[in-house]
Steps between C-alpha positions, in 0.01 A plus 500: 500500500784435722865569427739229393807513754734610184222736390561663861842554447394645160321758702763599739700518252331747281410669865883601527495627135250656544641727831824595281273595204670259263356374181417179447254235338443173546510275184218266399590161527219354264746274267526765261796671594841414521539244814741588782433868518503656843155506682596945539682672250582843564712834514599767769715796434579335159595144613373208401397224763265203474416327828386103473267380832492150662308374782680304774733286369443570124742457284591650140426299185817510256341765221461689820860473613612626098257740513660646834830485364472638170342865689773453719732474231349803323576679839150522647411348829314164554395386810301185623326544827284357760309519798805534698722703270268798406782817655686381213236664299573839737806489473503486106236795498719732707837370312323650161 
């Protein structure tokens, strides 16, 4: 079965986390959870981060956006990334 494009950012993603040993899991989204949450929610060294993946020009729904901003008011890092923004992912992995 081939790869969606956002399910191949998925994999990078959890590629990168996976090279700097971090923790992480990827929430179901089946309708039975609380919408909005973070497609990877994790910890490294003790810090929370949750990492939400678009394809191209995706963009994020509004429960998405308060989602993002209540972890990032709770002082743990969001990020939303894409094909072409994927070092951002790096660079969070060797900040923590």
């Amino acid at each position: 079965m081939a790869q969606t494009p956002e399910g191949k950012v998925k994999a990078a993603v959890c590629k990168i986390l996976d090279a700097h040993g971090a923790y992480y899991f990827k929430p179901p989204a089946n309708g039975y959870g609380r919408q909005g949450i973070p497609d990877v929610v994790g910890c490294k060294n003790g810090r929370f981060f949750s990492i939400e993946c678009k394809a191209g020009k995706g963009k994020t729904t509004v429960l998405q956006e308060m989602e993002i901003a209540r972890i990032r008011q709770a002082d743990g890092f969001a990020l939303v990334v894409n094909e072409t923004n994927l070092d951002a992912v790096e660079a969070l992995m060797v900040l923590l």
